[in-house]
N, C-alpha and C positions, 0 to 999 in steps of 0.2 A: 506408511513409515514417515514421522519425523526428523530430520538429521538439523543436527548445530554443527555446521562446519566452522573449524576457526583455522585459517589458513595463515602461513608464516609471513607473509606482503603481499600488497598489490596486486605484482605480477602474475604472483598464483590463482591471483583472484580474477583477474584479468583473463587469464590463461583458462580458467574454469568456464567462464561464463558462455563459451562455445559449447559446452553441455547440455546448458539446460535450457531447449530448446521450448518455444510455446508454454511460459510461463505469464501470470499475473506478479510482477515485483513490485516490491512496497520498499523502500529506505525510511529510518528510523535513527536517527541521530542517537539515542540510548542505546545499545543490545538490550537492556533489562527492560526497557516495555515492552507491554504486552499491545495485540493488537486488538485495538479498543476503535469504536464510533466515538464522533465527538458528542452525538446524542444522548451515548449510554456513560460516557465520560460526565458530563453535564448532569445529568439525574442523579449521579452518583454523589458530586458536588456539592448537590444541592435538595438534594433528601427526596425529589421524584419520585417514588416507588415503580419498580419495572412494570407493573401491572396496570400506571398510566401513562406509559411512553407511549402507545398509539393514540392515544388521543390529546395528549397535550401535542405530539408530532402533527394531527390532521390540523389542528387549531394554528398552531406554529406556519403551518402551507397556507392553510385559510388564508392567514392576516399578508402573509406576503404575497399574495395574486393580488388581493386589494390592493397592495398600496405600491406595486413594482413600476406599472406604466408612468407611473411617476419619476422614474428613475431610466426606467430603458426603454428603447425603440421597439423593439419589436419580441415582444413578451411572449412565451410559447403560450397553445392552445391551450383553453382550462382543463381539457381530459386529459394533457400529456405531465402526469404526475409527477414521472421520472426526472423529465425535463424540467421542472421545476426544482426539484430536491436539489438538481445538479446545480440551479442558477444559484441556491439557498448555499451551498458547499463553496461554489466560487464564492463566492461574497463574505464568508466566514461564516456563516451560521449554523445550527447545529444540525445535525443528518443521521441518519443511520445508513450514510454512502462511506466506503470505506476506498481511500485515492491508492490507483494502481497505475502501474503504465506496463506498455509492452515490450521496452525497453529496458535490460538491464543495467545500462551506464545511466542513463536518467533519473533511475531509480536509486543507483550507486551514490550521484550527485547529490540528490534530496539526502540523502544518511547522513554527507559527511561534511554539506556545505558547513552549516555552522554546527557541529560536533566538536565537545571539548572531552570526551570518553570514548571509548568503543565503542562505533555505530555497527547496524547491521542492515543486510539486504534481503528481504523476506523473498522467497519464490514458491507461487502455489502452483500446482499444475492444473489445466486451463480442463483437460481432456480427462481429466478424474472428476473433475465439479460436475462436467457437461455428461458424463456416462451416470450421476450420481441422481441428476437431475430427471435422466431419461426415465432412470427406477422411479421413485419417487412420483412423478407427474404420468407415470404410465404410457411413455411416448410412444410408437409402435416401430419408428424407422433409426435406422443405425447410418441410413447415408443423408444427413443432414449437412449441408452447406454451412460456412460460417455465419452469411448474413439470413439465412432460415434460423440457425441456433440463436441468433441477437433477437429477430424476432419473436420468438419463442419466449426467452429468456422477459423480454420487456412484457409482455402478455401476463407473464409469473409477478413479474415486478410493481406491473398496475395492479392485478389483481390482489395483493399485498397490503397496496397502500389504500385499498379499499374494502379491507377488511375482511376479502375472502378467502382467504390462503394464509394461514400464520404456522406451519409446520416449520421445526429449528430443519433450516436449509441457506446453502449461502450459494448464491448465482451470478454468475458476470454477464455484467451488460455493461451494455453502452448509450447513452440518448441519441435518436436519431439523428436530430442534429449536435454537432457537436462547435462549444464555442473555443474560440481562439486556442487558448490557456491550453483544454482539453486535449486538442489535434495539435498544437507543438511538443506538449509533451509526451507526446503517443498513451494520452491517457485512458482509463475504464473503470470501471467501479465493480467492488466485488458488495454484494448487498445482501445482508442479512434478512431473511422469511420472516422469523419470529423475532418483532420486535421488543419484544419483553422479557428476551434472554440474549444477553451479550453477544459477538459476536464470534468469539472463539466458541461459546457454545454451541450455537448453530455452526461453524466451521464441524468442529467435531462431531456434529450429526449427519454431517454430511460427506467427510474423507476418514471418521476413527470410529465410527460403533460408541457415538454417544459418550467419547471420554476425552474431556477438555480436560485436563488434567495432564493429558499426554504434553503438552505444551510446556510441562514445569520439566518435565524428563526427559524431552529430546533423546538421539542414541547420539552420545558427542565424537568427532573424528578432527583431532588434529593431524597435519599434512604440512610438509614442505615439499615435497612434489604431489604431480598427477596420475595415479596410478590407473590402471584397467581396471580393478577393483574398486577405485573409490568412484569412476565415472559410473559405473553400473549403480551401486548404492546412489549416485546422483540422479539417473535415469529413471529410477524405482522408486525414490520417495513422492511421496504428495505432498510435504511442504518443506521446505530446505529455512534455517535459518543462516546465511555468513558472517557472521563475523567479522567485522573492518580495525584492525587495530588499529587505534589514535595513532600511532607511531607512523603510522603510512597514507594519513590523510593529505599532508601537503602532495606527494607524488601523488598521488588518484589523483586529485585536482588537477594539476601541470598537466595529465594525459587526458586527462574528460576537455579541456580546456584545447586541447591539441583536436579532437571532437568536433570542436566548436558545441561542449555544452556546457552552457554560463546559467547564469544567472538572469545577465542581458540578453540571451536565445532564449531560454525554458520563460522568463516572463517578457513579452514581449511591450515597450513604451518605456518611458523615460524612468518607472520605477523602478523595473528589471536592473536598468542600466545602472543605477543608485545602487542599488541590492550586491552588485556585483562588487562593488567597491571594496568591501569588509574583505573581499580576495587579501586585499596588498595590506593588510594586519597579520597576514599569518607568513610571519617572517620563516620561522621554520616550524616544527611539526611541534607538538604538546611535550614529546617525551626526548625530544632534542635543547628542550627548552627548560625540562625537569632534571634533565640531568649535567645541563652548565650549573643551574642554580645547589643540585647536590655537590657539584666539585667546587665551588666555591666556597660553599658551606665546610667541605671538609680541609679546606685551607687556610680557612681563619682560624685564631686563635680560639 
């Protein structure tokens, strides 16, 4: 099941997120994007054909193992592939790693920092991927440990990136090591199999029976309360969209901020701290601010 929740403020959203326990959350500053790699973003841009994203991808890893110890101390091993893509994603460049955390206000924060529309907070569920996973790859045991599933999962994830395994499947991992940025954000990557179709497509092969499609039609449930009813439908979906109305971004902030989750925490150095800045521009909300300017408007001549 997919749901687009669009709940009436904050608070409910706030109120909600005790629900949904042992999720991968992603924030997204638009509701209306979809969720895209910035790899498969990139090709698209720029006329790529899917059919050579793994190999302009290994070429892309290639050139930056060469030329990284240039730049950093202590470079992961050449066989930890994963660990690489991840350094290539911190650094801005293009990946088929898709940024999660395991935190829903973190996630909340990424949506709404600088959102000038309704953002939203994506939630997969962690234990549909990893049951999806089990089929798929044929696993034999059902009492697997979290840091057995990681291992697992990075095994799928090398094997991936080396050609062996391209079934549309999407898996959560983590790099073994994880750098700074990563562990403040309580971050994870959710990583698409088949790099030659999108990631909602592989999503969809892996939580809807092959229908990405499902994503344009969500089942929608607007709410100003929390019902027994709607937290079952919460509990039952595999991927939830929320909904953040613009209207109620300044308050999310002032309580994420209550948190201690900034801008100056989530990046940690002096540029975080900069980052955070653009906070004290946002005098009031978008739609507090659209509608001084509509009653002013209907007061003039």
């Amino acid at each position: 099941m997919f749901l687009i929740l669009k709940p009436a403020s904050w608070t409910l959203i706030s109120d909600l997120a005790q629900y949904i326990p042992r999720r991968a959350f992603r924030g997204q500053a638009d509701s209306s994007w979809n969720l895209e790699t910035t790899i498969f973003r990139g090709a698209g841009q720029y006329g790529c054909p899917p059919d050579l994203l793994s190999n302009r991808e290994s070429w892309m890893l290639r050139q930056f193992k060469r030329r990284a110890h240039h730049y950093i101390n202590d470079p992961p091993s050449t066989e930890q592939k994963l660990e690489w893509l991840a350094l290539i994603q911190h650094y801005g460049g293009p990946t088929r790693l898709l940024d999660f955390s395991h935190s829903f206000y973190v996630a909340a924060f990424f949506a709404i920092e600088r959102a000038i529309r309704d953002a939203a907070v994506w939630a997969v569920k962690l234990s549909a991927i990893e049951e999806a996973v089990k089929k798929k790859t044929k696993h034999e045991s059902d009492l697997l440990r979290i840091d057995q599933i990681n291992s697992s999962h990075l095994q799928i994830a090398e094997s991936c990136l080396s050609g062996n395994f391209t079934d549309k499947l999407v898996i959560n991992v983590e790099p073994e090591r994880l750098n700074e940025r990563l562990s403040i954000q309580q971050g994870l990557f959710l990583f698409p199999c088949d790099g030659s179709s999108s990631f909602e497509q592989n999503l969809a092969a892996t939580l809807f029976e092959s229908q990405p499609e499902i994503f344009q039609r969500g089942e929608e449930i607007k709410f100003s309360e929390i019902t027994a009813k709607l937290i079952v439908s919460v509990s039952e979906a595999n991927v939830i969209k929320i909904i953040v109305p613009r209207g109620s971004h300044r308050s999310a902030l002032d309580e994420l901020a209550k948190m201690n989750i900034t801008s100056a925490t989530l990046f940690p150095g002096l540029d975080g701290f900069a980052r955070s800045l653009l906070f004290h521009l946002r005098v009031r909300d978008i739609d507090e601010e659209f509608d001084l300017r509509w009653s002013k408007l209907k007061r003039s001549p």
